[in-house]
C-alpha positions as MATLAB code, in Angstrom:
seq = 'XXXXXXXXXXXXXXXXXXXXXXXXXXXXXXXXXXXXXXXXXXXXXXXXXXXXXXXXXXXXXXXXXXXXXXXXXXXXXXXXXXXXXXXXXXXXXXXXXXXXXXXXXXXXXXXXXX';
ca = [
       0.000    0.000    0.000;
       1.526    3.285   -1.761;
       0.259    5.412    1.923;
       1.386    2.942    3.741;
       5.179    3.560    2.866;
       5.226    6.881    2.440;
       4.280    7.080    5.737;
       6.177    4.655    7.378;
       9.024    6.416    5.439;
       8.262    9.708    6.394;
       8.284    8.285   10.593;
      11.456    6.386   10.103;
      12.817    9.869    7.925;
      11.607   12.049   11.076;
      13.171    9.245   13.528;
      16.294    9.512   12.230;
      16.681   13.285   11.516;
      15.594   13.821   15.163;
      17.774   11.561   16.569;
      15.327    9.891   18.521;
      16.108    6.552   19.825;
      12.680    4.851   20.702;
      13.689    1.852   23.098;
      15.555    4.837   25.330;
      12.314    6.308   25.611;
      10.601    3.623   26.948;
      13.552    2.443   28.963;
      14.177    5.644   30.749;
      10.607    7.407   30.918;
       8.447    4.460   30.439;
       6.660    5.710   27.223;
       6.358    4.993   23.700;
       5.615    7.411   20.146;
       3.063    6.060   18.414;
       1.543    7.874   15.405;
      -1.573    8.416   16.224;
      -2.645   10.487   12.727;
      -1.393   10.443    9.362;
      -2.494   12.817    6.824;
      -1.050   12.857    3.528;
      -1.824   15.243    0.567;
      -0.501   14.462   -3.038;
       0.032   17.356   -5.172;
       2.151   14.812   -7.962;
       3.170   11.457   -8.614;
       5.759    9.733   -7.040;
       6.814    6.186   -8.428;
       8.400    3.590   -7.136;
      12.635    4.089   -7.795;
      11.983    7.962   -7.336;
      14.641    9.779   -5.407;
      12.605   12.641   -3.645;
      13.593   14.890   -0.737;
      11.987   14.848    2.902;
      12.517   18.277    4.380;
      11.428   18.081    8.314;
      11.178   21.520    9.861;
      10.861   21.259   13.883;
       7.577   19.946   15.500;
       5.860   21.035   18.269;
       4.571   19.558   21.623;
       0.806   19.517   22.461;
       0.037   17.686   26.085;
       0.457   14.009   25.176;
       1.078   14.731   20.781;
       3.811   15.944   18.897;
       2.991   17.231   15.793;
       4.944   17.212   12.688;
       5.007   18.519    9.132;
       7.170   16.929    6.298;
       7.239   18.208    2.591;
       8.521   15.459    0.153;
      10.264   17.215   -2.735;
      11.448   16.032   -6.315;
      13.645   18.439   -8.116;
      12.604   21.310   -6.469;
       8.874   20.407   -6.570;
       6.166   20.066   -3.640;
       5.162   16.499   -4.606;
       3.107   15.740   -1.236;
       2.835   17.511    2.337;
       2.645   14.921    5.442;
       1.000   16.078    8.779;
       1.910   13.395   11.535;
       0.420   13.068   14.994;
       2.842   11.237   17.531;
       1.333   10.508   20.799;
       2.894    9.354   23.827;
       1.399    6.287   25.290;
       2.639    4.894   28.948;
       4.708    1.725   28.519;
       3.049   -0.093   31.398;
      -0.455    0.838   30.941;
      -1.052    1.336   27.133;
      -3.038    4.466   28.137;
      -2.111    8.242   26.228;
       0.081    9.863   29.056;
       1.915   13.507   28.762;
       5.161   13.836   26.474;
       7.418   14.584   29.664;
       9.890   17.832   29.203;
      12.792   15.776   29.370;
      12.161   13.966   25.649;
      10.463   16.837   23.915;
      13.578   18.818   25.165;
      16.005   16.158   23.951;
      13.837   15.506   20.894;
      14.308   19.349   20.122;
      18.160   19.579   20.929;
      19.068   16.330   19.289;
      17.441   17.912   16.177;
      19.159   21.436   16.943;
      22.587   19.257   17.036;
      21.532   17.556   13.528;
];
């Protein structure tokens, strides 16, 4: 499924360019990022073998979300926007808890660092 990947790409893309290491997370506070929402909007075709460009500008924290905006670009062009809801979730329980300062601080420095 052609949503499917570009989202899971666009997650692992954000992942990575925040430096955000998900087991220490859950290790250390007890929580988990899960995407909660996944909006995608598709201004032009992208096919499989494309090299495109994710640009990831800095999210921002909302209570238990973090919300994110990626643009994919090919050559310069807006080919689709992505608007990605991460919620924090408590390890233990399963139930949405609060982002604790701590991670959206070293979510926001690691990408500062980047």
């Amino acid at each position: 499924n052609y949503i499917r990947l570009l989202g899971e790409v666009a997650f692992l893309e954000y992942r990575d360019t925040q430096r955000i290491d998900l087991p220490s997370l859950a290790e250390e506070f007890g929580i988990a990022l899960v995407v909660a929402e996944l909006n995608i909007k598709y201004f032009l075709p992208l096919k499989i073998g494309d090299t495109a460009i994710v640009q990831i500008p800095e999210g921002t924290v909302e209570g238990n979300c973090l919300l994110n905006y990626a643009a994919i670009k090919k050559r310069g062009r807006l080919m689709a926007e992505l608007r990605m809801t991460m919620m924090a979730v408590d390890f233990a329980t399963g139930k949405p808890c609060d982002i604790p300062q701590a991670v959206s601080e070293r979510i926001y420095s690691n990408a500062l660092a980047a």
